[in-house]
C-alpha positions as CSV (number, residue, x, y, z in Angstrom):
1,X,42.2,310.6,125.8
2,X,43.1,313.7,127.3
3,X,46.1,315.8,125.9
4,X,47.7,315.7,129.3
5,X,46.9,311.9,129.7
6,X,48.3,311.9,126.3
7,X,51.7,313.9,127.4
8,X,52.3,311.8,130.5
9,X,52.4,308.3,129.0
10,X,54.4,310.2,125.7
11,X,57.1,311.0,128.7
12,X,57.0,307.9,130.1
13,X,57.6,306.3,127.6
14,X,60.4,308.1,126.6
15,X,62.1,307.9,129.5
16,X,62.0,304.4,129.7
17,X,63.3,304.0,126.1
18,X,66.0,306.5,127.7
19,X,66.9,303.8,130.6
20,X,66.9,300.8,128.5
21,X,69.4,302.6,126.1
22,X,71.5,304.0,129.0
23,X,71.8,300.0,130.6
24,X,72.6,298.8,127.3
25,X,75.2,301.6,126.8
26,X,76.8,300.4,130.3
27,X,77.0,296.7,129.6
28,X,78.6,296.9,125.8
29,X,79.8,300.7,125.4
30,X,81.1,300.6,129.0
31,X,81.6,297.1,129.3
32,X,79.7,297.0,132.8
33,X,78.9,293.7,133.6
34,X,75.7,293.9,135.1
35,X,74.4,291.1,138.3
36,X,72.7,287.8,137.5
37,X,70.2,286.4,139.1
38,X,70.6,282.2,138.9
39,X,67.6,280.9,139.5
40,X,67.9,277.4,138.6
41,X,70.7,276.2,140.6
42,X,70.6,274.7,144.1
43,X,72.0,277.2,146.5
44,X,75.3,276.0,147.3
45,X,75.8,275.4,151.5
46,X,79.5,275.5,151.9
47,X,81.9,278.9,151.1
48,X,84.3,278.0,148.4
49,X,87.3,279.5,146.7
50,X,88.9,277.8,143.6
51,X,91.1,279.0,140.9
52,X,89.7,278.3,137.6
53,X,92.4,280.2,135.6
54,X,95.7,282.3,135.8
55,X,94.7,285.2,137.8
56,X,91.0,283.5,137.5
57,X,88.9,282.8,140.7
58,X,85.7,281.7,141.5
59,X,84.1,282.2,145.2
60,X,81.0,280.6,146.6
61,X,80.2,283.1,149.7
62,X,77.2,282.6,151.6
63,X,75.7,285.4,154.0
64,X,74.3,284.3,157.1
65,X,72.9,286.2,160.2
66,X,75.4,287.7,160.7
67,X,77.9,286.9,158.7
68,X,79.8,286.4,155.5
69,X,81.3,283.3,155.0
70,X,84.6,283.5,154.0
71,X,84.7,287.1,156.1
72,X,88.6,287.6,155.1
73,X,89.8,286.5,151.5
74,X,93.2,287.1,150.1
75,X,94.0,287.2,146.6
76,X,97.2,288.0,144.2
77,X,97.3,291.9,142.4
78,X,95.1,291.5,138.8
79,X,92.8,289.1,139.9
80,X,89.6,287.9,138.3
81,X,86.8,287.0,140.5
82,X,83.6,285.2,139.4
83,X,81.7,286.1,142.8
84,X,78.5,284.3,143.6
85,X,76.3,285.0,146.6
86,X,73.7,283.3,148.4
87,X,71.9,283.4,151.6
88,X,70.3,280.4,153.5
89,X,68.1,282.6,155.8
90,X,67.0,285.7,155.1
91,X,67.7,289.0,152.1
92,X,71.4,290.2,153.3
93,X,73.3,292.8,151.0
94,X,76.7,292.5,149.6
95,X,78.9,295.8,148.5
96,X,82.4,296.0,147.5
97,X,83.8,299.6,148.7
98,X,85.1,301.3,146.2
99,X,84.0,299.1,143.3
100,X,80.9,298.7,141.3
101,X,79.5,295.6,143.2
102,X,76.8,295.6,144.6
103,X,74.6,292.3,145.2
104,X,71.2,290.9,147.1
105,X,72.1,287.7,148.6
106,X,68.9,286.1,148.5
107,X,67.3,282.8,150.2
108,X,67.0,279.6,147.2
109,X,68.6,281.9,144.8
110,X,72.2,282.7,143.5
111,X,73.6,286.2,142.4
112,X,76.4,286.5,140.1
113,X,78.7,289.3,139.2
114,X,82.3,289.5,137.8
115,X,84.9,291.9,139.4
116,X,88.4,292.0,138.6
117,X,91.7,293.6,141.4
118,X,93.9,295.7,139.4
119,X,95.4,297.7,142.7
120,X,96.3,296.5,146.0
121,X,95.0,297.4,149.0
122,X,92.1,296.2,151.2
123,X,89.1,296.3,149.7
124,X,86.0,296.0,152.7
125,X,82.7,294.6,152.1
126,X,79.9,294.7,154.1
127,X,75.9,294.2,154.3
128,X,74.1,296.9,153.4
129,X,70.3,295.4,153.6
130,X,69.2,295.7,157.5
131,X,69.1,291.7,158.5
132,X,68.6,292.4,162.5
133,X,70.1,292.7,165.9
134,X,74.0,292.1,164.7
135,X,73.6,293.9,161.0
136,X,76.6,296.5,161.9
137,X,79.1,293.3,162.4
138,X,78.2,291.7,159.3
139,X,81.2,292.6,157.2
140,X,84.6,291.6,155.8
141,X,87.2,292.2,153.9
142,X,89.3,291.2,150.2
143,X,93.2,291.9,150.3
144,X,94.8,292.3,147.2
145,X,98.6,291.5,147.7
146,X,101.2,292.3,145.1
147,X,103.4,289.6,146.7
148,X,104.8,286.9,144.4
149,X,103.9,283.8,146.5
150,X,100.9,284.9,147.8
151,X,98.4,282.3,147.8
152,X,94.7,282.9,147.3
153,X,93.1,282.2,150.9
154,X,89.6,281.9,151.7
155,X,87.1,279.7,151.6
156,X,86.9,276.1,152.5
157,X,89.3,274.2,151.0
């Protein structure tokens, strides 16, 4: 083998002992939870949101051209959400501004990721995987309410 045949799979090597350490350094140091693929679940049809805790929620959304379904959920300040995504038609992106979600929905196949609301405010979320004609309306939006009796909203009931 050739020294510089020898250097290049040396360094890449490396660097991929380098990655896997830094995503294992995320997920425990960090404690970033990183996306799941669920793979052996029927897709779900119908958009759900249920409380499965205090502060605990758990929210089917499907995206569809060109659309999330719910678009508009509303949820209490500190809020826990189990968020699963799926897509009956075609690859659609999910992204939460300003947090660290960022999902495929993808056709027979579920992706998972845990988020938690520690500020109010509006928190938009759009499609960022180019799905056709109407991709720039394919977006919605989480508010976070301090209110006492505000109700989770969103979803079908």
């Amino acid at each position: 083998m050739d020294k510089s045949e020898s250097f290049a799979l040396g360094l890449s090597g490396l660097l991929l002992a380098v990655f896997i350490i830094a995503i294992l350094y995320a997920q425990f140091a960090r404690n970033i939870e990183i996306p799941t693929c669920i793979t052996d679940v029927e897709p779900f049809t119908t958009d759900t949101l249920f409380q499965v805790g205090e502060d605990e929620y758990e929210l089917h959304m499907i995206a569809r051209m060109w659309a999330f379904q719910p678009s508009e959920i509303t949820l209490p300040v500190g809020s826990k959400v189990h968020l699963y995504v799926t897509s009956p038609d075609i690859i659609h992106g999910f992204k939460i501004e300003n947090k660290n979600v960022n999902l495929m929905a993808v056709p027979q196949a579920i992706n998972y990721i845990s988020v938690t609301f520690d500020e109010e405010g509006d928190y938009f979320f759009a499609c960022h995987e180019f799905c056709g004609a109407a991709h720039h309306a394919m977006a919605g939006r989480i508010i976070i309410t301090a209110d006492d009796e505000a109700q989770a909203t969103g979803g079908q009931p």
